[in-house]
N, C-alpha and C positions, 0 to 999 in steps of 0.2 A: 173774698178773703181780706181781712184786714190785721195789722201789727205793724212792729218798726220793720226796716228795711234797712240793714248794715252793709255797707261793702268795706271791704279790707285787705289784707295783704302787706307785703313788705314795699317799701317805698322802692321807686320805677320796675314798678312790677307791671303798670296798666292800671292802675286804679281811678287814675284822674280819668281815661275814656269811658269806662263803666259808666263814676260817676255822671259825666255829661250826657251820659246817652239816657240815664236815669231820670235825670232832671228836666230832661228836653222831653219826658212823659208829662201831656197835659192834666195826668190828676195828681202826682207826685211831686210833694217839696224834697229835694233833697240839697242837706248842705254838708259840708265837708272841714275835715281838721279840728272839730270840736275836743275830741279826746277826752271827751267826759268820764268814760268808764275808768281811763289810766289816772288823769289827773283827780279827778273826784270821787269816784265810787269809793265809799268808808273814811273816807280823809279825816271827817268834822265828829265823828263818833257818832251817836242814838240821835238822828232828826229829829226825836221827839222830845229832847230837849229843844226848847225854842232858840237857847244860847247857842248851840250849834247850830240851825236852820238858818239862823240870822249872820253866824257866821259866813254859812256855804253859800248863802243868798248874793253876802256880800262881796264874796269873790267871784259868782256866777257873772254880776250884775259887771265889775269891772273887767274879767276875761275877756280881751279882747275878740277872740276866734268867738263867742260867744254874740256879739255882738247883732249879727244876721238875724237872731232868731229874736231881738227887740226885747227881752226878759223883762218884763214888769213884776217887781218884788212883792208888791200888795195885793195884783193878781195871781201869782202862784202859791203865794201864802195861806189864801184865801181858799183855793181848791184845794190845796197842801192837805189843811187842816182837816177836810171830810172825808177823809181815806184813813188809811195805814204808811206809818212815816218811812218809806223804805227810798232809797238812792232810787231806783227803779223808777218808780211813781214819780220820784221827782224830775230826774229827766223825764220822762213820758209827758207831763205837764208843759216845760218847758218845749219841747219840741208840738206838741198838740197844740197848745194856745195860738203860737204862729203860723200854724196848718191852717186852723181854723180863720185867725184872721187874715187869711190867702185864699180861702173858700177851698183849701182841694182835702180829700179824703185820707189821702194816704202820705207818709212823713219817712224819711230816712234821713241814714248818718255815713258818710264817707271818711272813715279813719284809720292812718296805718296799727297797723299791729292789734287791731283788737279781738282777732283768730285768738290771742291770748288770753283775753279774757272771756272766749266764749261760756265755760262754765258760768261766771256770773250772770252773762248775760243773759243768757235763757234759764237761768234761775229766777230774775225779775219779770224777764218779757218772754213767756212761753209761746204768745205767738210772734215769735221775731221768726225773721227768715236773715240767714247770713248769708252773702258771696264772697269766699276769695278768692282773688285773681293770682295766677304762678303765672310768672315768668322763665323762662330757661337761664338758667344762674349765670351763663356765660354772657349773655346779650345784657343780663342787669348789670355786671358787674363793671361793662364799659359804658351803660348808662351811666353809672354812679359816678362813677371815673372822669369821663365826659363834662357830667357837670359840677362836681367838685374838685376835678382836679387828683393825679397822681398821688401815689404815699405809699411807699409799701408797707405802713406802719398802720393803714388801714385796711389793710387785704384780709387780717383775721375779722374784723366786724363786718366787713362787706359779705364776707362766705357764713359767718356766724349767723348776720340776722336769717341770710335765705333760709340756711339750715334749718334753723329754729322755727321760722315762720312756715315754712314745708313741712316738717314735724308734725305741727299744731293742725296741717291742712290735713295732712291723711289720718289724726286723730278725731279731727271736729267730725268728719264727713263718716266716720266710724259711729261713733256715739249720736250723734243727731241727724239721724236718716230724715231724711223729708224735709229739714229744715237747715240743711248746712251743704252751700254748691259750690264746686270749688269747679272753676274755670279758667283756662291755661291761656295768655295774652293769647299765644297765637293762634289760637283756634279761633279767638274772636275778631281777631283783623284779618285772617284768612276770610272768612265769610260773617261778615259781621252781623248783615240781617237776620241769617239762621240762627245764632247764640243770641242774638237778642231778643228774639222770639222764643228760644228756649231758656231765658231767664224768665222775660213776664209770665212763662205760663209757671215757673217754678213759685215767682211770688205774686200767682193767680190773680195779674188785672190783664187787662188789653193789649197787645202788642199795636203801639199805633205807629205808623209811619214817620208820623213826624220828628220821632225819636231820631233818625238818622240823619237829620239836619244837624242836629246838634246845637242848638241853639239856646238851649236851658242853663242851670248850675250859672258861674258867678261869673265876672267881666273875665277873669286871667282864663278859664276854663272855654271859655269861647272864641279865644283866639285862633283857634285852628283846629287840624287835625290833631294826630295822635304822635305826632315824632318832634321830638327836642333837638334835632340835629340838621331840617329842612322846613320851610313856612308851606305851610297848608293850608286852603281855604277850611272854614268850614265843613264838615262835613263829608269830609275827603280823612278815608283812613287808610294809611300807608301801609302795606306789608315790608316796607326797608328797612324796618329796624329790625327784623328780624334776621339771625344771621350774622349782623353785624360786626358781632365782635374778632369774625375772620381777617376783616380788614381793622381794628380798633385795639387788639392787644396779642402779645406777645405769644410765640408759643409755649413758654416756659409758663406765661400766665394761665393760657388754658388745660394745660398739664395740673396746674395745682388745682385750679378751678375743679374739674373732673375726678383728682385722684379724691376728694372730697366730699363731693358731693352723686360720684355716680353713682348708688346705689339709689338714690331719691331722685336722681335724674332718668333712669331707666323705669320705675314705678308711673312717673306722667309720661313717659315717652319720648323723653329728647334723644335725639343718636347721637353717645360718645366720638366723638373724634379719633381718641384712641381706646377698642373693645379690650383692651386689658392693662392693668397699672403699670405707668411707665413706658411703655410700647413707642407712643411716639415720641420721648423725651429723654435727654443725655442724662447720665449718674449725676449731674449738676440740675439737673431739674429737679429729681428724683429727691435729691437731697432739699432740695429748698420745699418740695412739696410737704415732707417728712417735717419739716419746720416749721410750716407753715400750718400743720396740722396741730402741731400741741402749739402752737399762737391760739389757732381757732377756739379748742380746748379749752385755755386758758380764758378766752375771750367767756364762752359760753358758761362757764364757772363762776367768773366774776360778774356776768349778769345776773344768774339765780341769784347766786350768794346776796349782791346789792339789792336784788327785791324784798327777800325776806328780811333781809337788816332793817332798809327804811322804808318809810312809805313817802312817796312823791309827791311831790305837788306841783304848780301850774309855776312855772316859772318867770319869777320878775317881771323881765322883760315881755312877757304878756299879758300884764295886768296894768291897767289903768292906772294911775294915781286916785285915791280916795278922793272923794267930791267932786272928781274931773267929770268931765263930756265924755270921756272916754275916742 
């Protein structure tokens, strides 16, 4: 079998372990945080105008996340031209040329949130295979927390993205049987060999061992194991993080957490804390959860709304200066 290879999901969800375990596959490039489909797909208008290709080229060429994959503008132009001008094809190029000059077969993309764009995706690359990884909302939400730091002024986008991003999971895996596998962190660091094995045979290459070294993907991804809270050798994946947020946030916190999201938390199978709303928490929880819900609301509102308004692009601060080294 061959096509792209996507992993995705909501950020500290587990993605970055996937990734590494992915990469540390001897026939698989995989690199991570491109955000092509968000930042670029339809941005530059009809590629078959050359003023737009040259545009898109020339942002491609200064992206810095972009950078790994070496983009040569005269070489992708070049293959560009003997096809059909689609976004598709042209990421496909991009990522294949630096396969190719890597000798290995097969090519993936590690990016959050692109469960979002799966329609597009598998509209361009019908033989893609997607993974996304759930995490249990409560354990993310003291990751996030963890390492950004308190707010209660972000508790609505913290439950928002899960929401959103869980949605899109029990939707992909609906619509795109065979090709869309949604896998839950913890089942993969419970026993990580067996879901590692049941990813490769999913995007039918070889389970090789060596994968569980973990040694592949980029310098920060080889750092360790799989927890942001303890140092891990290589290779070593923790089940401590799961659970966590027993000891990491509040009970009023995990009341809201639940009163919000159990319904999609019972669907993958996490166990409520408290089996019915409000149960374990004061009329003062109860009320903040209440709060907390049309935040979320609001939260998830003004996201739609601000997609369809405008269309994104690659931000500033990750774009090279024109003529730079980058």
């Amino acid at each position: 079998m061959s096509g792209p290879i996507l992993v995705t999901g909501a950020d500290r969800s587990g993605t970055t372990l996937l990734y590494t375990l992915l990469a540390s596959h001897p026939s698989i490039m995989m690199v991570r945080r491109t955000n092509l489909w968000r930042w670029f797909d339809g941005r530059f208008g009809d590629l078959a105008d050359p003023e737009n290709l040259a545009r898109c080229l020339d942002v491609m060429t200064r992206y810095q996340r972009l950078s790994v994959l070496s983009p040569d503008p005269d070489a992708i132009r070049a293959e560009f031209a003997a096809g059909p001008p689609g976004y598709g094809r042209l990421f496909e190029i991009l990522f294949a040329q630096q396969a190719a000059r890597m000798g290995l077969p097969r090519w993936g993309d590690k990016s959050l949130h692109t469960e979002l764009q799966a329609g597009r995706v598998f509209s361009e690359w019908p033989q893609a295979r997607m993974i996304q990884v759930v995490r249990d909302p409560r354990d993310r939400f003291a990751s996030v927390v963890g390492r950004a730091g308190p707010g209660s002024e972000r508790r609505a986008s913290i439950v928002g993205r899960w929401l959103r991003s869980t949605r899109a999971a029990v939707r992909n895996a609906r619509r795109y049987p065979g090709r869309y596998l949604v896998l839950r962190y913890e089942d993969l660091v419970a026993d990580p060999w067996e879901h590692t094995r049941r990813v490769c045979e999913f995007l039918g290459v070889e389970f090789e061992p060596a994968m569980m070294e973990m040694r592949g993907g980029d310098d920060r991804s080889r750092e360790g194991g799989n927890s942001s809270f303890e140092e891990l050798p290589p290779g070593v994946i923790s089940t401590r993080s799961v659970g966590r947020y027993r000891q990491a946030l509040e009970p009023g916190t995990v009341a809201f957490i639940e009163t919000l999201c159990r319904r999609l938390m019972r669907r993958f199978g996490y166990t409520l804390d408290s089996p019915r709303p409000g149960a374990m928490g004061s009329v003062r929880h109860l009320g903040d959860a209440a709060g907390g819900a049309v935040r979320v609301l609001a939260w998830l509102v003004r996201e739609r709304y601000g997609e369809l308004r405008r269309r994104r692009s690659v931000p500033d601060h990750r774009l090279a200066e024109a003529g730079g080294d980058g």
